[in-house]
The first five atom37 places (N, CA, C, CB, O) and aatype in JSON, in Angstrom:
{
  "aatype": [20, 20, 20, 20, 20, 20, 20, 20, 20, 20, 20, 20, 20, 20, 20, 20, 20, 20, 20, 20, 20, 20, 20, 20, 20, 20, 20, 20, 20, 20, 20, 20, 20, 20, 20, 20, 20, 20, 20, 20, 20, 20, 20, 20, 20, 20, 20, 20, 20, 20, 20, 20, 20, 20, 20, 20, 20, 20, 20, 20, 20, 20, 20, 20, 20, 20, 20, 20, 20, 20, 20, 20, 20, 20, 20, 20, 20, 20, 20, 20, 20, 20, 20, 20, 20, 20, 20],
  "atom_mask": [
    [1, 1, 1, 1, 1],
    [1, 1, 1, 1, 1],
    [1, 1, 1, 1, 1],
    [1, 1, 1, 1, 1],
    [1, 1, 1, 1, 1],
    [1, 1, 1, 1, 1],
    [1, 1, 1, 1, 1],
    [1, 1, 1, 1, 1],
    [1, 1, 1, 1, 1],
    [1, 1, 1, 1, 1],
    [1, 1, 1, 1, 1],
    [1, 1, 1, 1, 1],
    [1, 1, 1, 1, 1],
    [1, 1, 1, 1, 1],
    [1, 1, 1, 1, 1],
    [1, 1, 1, 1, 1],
    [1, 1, 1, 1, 1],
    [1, 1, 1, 1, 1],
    [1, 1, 1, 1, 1],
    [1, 1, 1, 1, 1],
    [1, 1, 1, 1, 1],
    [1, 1, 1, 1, 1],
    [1, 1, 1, 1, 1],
    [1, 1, 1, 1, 1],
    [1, 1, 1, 1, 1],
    [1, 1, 1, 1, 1],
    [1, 1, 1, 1, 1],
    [1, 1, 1, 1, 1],
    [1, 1, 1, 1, 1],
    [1, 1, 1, 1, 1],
    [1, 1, 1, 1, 1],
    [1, 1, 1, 1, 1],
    [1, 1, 1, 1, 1],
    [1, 1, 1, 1, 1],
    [1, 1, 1, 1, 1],
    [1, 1, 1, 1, 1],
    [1, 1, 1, 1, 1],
    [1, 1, 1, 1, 1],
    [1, 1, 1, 1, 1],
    [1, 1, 1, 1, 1],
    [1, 1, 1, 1, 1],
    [1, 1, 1, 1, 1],
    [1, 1, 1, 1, 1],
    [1, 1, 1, 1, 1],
    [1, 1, 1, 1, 1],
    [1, 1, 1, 1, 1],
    [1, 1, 1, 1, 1],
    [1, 1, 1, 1, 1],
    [1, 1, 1, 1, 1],
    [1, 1, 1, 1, 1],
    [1, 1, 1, 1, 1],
    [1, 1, 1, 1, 1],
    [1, 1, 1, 1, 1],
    [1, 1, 1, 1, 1],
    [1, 1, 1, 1, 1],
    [1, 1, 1, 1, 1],
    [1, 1, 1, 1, 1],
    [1, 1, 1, 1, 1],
    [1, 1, 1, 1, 1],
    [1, 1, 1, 1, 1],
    [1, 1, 1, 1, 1],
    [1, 1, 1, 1, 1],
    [1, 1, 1, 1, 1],
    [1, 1, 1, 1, 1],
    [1, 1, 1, 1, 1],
    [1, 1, 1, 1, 1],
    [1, 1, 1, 1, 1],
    [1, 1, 1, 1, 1],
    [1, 1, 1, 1, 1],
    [1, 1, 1, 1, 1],
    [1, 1, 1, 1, 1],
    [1, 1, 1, 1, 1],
    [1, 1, 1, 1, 1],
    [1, 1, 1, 1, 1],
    [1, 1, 1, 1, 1],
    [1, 1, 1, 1, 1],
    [1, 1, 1, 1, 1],
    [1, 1, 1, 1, 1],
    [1, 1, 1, 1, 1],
    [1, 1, 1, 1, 1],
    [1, 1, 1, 1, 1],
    [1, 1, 1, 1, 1],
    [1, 1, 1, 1, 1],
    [1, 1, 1, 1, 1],
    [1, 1, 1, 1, 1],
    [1, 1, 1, 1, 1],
    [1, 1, 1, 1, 1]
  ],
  "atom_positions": [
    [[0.69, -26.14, 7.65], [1.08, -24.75, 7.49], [-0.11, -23.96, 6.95], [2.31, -24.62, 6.54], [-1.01, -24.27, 6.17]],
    [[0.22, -22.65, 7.72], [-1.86, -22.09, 6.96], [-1.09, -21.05, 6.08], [-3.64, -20.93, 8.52], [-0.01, -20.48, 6.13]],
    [[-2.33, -21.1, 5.13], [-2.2, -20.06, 3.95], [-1.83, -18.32, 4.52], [-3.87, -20.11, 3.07], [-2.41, -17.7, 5.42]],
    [[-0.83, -17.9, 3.75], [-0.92, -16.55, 4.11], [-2.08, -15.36, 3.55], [0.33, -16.15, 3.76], [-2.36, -15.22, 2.36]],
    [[-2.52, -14.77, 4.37], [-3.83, -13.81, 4.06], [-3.47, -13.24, 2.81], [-4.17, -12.57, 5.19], [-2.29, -13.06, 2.52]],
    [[-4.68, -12.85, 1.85], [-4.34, -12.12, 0.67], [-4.22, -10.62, 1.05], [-5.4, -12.35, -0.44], [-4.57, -10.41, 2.22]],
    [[-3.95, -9.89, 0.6], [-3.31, -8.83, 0.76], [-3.21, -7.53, -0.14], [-2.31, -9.28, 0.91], [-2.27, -7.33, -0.91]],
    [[-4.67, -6.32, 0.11], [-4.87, -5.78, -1.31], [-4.14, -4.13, -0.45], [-7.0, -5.86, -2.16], [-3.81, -3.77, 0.68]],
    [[-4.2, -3.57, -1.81], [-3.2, -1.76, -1.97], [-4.18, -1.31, -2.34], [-1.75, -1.28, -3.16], [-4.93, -1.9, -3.12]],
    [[-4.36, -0.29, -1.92], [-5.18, 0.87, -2.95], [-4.59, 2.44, -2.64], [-7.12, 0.88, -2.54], [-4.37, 2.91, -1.52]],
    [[-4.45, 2.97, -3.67], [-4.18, 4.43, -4.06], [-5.68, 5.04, -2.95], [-4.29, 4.76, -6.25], [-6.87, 4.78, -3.12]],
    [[-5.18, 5.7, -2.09], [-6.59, 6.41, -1.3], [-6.4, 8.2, -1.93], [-6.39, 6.28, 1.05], [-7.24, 8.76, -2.64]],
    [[-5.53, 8.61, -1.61], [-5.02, 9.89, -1.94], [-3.71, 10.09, -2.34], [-5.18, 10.65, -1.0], [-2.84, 9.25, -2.56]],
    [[-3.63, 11.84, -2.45], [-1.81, 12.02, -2.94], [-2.02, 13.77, -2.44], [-1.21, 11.65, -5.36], [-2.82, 14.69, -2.59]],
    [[-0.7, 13.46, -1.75], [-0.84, 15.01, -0.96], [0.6, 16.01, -1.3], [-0.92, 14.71, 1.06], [0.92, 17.01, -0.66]],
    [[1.47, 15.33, -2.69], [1.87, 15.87, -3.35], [1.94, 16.8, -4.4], [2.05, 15.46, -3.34], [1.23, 16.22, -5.22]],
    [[2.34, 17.95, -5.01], [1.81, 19.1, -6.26], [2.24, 18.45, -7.68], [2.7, 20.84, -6.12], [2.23, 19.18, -8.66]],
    [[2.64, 16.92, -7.81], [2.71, 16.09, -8.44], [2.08, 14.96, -9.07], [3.18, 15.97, -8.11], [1.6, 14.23, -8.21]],
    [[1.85, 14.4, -10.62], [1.49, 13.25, -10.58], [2.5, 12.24, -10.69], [0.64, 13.15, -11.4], [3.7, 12.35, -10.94]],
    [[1.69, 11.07, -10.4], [3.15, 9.83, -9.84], [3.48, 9.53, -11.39], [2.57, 7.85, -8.66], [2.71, 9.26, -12.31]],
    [[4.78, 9.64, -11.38], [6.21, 9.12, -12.42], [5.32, 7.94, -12.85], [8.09, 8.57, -11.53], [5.03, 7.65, -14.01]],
    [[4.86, 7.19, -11.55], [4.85, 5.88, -12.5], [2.94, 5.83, -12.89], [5.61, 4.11, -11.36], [2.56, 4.7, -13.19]],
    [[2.09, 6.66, -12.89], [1.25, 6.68, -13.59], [-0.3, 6.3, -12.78], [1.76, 5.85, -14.63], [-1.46, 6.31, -13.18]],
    [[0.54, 5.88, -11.03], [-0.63, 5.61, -10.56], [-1.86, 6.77, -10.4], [-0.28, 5.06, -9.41], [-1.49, 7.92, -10.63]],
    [[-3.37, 6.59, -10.01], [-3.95, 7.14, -10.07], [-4.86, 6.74, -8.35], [-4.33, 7.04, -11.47], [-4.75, 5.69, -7.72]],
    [[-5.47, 7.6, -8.07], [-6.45, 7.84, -6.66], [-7.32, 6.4, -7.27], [-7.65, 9.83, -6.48], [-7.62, 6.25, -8.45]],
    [[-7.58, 5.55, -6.31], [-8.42, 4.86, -6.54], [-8.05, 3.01, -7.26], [-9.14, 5.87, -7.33], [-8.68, 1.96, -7.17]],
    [[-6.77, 3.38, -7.91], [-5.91, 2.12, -8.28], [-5.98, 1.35, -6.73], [-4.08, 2.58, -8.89], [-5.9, 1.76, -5.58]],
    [[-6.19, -0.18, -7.45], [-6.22, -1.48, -6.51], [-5.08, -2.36, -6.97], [-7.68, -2.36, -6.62], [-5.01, -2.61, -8.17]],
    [[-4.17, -2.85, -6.14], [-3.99, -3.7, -6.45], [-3.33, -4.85, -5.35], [-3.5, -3.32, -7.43], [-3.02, -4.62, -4.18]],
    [[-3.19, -6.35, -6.18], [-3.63, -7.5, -5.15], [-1.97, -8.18, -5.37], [-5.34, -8.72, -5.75], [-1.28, -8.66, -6.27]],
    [[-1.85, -7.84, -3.79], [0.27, -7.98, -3.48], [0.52, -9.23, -4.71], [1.03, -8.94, -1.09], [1.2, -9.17, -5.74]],
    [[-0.37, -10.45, -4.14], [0.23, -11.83, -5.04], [0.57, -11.51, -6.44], [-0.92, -13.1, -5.18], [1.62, -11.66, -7.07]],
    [[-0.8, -10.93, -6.81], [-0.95, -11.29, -8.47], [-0.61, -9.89, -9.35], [-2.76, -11.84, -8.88], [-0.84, -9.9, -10.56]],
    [[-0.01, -8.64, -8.67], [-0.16, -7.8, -9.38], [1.01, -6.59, -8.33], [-1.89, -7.57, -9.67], [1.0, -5.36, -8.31]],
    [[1.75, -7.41, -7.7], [2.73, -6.13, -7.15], [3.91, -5.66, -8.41], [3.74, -6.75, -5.54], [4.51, -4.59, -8.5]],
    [[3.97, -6.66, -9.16], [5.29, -5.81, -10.43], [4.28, -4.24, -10.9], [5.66, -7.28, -12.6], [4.93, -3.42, -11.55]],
    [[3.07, -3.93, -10.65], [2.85, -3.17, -10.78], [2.84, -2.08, -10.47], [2.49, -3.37, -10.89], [2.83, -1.09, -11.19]],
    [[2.87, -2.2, -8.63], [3.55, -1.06, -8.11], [4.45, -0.52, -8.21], [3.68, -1.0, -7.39], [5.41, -1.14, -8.67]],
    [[4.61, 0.87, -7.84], [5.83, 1.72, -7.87], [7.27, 0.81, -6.9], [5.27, 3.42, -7.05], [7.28, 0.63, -5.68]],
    [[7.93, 0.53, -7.51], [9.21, 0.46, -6.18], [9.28, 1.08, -5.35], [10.41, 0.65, -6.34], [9.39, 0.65, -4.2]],
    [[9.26, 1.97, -5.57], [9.8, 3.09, -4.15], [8.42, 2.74, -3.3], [10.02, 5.31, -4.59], [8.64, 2.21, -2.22]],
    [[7.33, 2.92, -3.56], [6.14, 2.49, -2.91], [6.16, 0.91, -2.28], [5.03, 2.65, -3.97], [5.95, 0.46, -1.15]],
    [[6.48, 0.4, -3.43], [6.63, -1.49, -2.86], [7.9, -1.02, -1.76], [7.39, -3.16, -4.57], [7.47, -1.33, -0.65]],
    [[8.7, -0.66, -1.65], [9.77, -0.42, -1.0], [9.43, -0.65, 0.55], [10.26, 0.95, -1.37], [9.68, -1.69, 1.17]],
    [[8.57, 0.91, 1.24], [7.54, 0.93, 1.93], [6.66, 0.62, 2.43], [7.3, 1.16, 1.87], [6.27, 0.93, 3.55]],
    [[6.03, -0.29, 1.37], [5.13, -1.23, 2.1], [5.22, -2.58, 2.93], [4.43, -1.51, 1.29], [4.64, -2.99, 3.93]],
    [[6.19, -3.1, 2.11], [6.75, -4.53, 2.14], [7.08, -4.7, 3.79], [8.25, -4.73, 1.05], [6.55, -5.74, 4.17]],
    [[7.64, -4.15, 4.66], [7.21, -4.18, 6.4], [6.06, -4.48, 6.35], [7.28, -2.86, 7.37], [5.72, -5.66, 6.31]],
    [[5.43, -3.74, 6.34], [3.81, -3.75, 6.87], [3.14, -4.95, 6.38], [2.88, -2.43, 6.32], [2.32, -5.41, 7.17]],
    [[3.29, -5.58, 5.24], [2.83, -6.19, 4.39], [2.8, -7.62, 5.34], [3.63, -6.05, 3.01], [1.84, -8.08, 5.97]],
    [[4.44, -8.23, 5.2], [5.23, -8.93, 6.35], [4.71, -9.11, 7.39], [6.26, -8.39, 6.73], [4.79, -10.2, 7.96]],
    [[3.97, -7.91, 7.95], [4.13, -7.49, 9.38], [2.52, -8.82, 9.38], [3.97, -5.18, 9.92], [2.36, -9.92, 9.92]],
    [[1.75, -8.06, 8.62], [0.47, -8.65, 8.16], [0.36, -9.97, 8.04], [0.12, -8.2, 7.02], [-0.34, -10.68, 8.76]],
    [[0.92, -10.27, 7.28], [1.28, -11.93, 6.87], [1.34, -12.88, 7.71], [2.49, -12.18, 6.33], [0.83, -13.99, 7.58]],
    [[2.12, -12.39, 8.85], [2.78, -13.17, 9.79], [2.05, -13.28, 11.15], [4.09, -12.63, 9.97], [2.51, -13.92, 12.09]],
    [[0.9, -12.62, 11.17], [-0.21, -12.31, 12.02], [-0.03, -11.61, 13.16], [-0.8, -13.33, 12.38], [-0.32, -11.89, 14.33]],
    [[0.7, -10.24, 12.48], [1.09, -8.98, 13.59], [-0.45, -8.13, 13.11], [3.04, -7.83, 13.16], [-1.37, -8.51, 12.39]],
    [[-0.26, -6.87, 13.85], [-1.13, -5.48, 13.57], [-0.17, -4.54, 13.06], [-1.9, -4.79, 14.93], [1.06, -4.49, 13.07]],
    [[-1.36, -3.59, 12.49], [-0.73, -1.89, 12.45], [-1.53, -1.34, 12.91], [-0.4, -1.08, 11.2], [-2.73, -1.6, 13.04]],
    [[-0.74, -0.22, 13.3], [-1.25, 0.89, 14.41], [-2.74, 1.18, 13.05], [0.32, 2.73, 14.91], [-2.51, 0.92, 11.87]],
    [[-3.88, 1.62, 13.42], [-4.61, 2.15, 12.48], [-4.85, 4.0, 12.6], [-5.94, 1.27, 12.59], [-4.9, 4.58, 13.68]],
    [[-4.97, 4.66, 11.35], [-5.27, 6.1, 11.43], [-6.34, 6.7, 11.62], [-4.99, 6.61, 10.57], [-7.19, 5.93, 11.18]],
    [[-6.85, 7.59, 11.99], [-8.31, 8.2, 12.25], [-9.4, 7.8, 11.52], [-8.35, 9.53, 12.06], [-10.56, 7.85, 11.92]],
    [[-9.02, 7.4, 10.46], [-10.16, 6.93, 9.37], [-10.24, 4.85, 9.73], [-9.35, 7.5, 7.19], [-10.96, 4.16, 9.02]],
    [[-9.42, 4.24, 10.85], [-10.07, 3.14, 11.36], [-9.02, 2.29, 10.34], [-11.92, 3.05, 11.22], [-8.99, 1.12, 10.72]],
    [[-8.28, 2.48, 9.31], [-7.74, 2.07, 8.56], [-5.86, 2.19, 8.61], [-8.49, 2.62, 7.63], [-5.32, 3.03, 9.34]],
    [[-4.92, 1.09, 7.6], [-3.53, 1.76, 8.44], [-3.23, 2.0, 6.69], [-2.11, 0.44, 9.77], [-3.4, 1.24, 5.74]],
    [[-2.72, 3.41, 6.78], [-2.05, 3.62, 5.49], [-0.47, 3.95, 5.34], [-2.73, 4.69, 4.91], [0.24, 4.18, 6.32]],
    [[-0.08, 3.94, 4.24], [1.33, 4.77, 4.09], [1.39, 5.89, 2.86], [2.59, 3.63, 3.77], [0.37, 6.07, 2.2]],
    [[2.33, 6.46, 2.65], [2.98, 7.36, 1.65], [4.19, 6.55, 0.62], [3.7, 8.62, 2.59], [4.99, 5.69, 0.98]],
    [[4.04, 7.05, -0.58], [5.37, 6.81, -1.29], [6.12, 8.15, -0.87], [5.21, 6.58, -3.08], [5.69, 9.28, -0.62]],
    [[7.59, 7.52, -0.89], [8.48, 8.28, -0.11], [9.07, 9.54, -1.53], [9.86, 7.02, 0.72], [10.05, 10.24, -1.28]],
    [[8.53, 9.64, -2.61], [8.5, 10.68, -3.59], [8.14, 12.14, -3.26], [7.64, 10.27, -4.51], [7.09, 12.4, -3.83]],
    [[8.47, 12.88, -2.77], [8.41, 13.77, -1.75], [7.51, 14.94, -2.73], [10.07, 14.21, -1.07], [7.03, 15.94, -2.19]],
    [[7.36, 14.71, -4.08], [6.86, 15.59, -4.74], [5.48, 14.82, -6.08], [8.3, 16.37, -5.31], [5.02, 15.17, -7.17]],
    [[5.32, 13.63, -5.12], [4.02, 12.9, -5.25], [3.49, 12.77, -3.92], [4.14, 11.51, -5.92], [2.41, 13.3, -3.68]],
    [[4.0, 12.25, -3.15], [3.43, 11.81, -1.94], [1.94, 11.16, -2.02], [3.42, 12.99, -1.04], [1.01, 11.66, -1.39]],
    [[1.77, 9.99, -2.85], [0.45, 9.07, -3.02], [0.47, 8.55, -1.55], [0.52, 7.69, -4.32], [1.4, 8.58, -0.74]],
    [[-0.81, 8.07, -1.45], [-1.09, 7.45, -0.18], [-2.07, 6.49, -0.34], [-1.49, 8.37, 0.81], [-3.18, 6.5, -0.87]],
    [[-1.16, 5.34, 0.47], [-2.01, 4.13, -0.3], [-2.61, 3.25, 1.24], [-0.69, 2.88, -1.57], [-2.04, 3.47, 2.31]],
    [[-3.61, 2.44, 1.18], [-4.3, 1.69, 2.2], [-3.75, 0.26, 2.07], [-5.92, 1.77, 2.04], [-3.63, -0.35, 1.0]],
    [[-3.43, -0.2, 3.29], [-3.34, -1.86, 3.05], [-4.49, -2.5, 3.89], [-1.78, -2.58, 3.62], [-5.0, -2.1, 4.93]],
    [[-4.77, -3.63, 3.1], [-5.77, -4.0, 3.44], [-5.22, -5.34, 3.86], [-6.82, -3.85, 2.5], [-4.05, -5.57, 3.54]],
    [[-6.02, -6.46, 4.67], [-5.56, -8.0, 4.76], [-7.21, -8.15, 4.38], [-4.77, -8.8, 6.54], [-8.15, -7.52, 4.85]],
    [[-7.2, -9.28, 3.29], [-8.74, -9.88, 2.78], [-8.6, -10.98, 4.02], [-8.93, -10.69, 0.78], [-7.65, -11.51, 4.59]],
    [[-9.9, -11.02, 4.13], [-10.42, -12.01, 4.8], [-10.8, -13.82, 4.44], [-11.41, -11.34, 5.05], [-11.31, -14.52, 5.31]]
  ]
}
């Protein structure tokens, strides 16, 4: 059985007139295994498809910047975070 890819988050932007409830900031990393109790829920919420999707040795569509991101669904934060698969 092969190891599943590691799997990092990062805060890229926030296109909300809000800062996030839970304290994240532009530029926060963090690594799914060792450090997802840290994310926001509602954010882990969201990601966790994609994450899956990753794991299991699917794709995501990627965005203009060559990269696939999402939004927390906080409609008055709206952070936007990058998933990455480490190599």
């Amino acid at each position: 059985m092969s190891k599943k890819p590691k799997i990092k988050i990062t805060l890229v932007d926030r296109k909300g007139p809000c800062a996030c409830h839970r304290g994240h900031c532009i530029g926060d990393v963090f690594d799914y295994d060792e450090e997802r109790g840290r994310l926001c829920p509602m954010a882990m919420h969201v990601a966790f498809p994609y994450i899956d999707i990753l794991r299991y040795g699917g794709t995501l569509p990627t965005c203009k910047d060559g990269d696939f991101r999402f939004c927390c669904p906080d409609v008055d934060v709206i952070n936007v975070f990058r998933i990455e698969k480490n190599k």
